[in-house]
C-alpha positions in Angstrom: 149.0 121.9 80.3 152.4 123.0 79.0 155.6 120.9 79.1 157.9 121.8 81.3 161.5 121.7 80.3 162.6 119.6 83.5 165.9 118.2 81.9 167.1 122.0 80.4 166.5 123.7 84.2 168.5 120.8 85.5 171.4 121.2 83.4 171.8 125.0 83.8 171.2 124.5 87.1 173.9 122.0 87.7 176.5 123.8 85.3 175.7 127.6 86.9 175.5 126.1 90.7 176.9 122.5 90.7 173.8 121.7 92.5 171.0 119.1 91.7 167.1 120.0 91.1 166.0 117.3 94.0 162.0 117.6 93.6 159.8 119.3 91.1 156.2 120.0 91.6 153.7 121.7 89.3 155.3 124.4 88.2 158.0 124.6 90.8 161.6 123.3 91.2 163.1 122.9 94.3 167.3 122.8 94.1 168.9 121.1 96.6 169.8 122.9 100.3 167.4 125.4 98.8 169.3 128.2 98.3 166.9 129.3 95.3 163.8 127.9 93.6 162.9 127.7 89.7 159.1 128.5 88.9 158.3 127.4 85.8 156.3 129.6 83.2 152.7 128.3 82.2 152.5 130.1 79.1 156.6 130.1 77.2 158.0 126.7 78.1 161.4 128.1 77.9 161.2 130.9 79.9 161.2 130.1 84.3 161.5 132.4 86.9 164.4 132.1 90.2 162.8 132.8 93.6 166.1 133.5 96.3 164.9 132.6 100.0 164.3 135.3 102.2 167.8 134.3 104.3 170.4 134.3 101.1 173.1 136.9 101.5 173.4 139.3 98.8 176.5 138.8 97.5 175.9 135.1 96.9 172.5 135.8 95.2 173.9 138.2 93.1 176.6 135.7 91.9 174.4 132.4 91.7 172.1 134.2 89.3 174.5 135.9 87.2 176.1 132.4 86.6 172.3 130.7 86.6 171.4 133.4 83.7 174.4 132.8 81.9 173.9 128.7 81.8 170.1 129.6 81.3 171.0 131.2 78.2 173.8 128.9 76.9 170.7 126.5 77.5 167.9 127.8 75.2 166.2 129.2 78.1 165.3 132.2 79.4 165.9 133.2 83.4 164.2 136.1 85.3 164.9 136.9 88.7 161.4 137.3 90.1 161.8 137.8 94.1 162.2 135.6 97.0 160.3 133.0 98.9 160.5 131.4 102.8 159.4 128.2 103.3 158.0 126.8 106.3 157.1 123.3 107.4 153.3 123.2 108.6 153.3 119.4 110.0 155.4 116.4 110.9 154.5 115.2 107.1 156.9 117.3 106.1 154.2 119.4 104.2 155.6 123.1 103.8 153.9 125.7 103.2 155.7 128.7 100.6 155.7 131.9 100.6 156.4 134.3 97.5 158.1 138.0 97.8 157.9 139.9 94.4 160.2 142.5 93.7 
């Protein structure tokens, strides 16, 4: 299993977005609110992948990643937008069940 660089995504994160990675599992990262995702690569640990939800307007996707790829960089890590995702809660567990959209 690769490392994942946990502390780099949350500092690129917070610098780009002001926002806080609130829960990471596996290979994911979720940010809080949700606006966008992180999805870490198994193979270069410095290269992840941004998933937009389905319901984020253009204009503010288009500026949260240009800033989030900018930061990424600045951060020794590489940033590839890679699609969206929905997210929908399957239980009163609060299990959720996600959905991915390539480009």
């Amino acid at each position: 299993m690769i490392n994942r660089e946990l502390g780099r995504v949350r500092q690129f994160v917070t610098e780009a977005a002001g926002m806080d990675v609130t829960y990471a599992y596996d290979d994911l990262a979720f940010v809080e609110n949700s606006p966008f995702l992180i999805r870490f690569d198994n193979v270069d640990k410095r290269h992840v992948y941004c998933h937009f939800r389905q319901d984020c307007p253009s204009d503010s996707r288009e500026r949260l990643f240009a800033n989030l790829l900018s930061s990424a960089l600045r951060n020794g890590m590489k940033l590839t937008l890679a699609g969206d995702f929905s997210m929908t809660c399957i239980d009163d567990n609060e299990e959720v069940e996600i959905s991915f959209y390539e480009k």
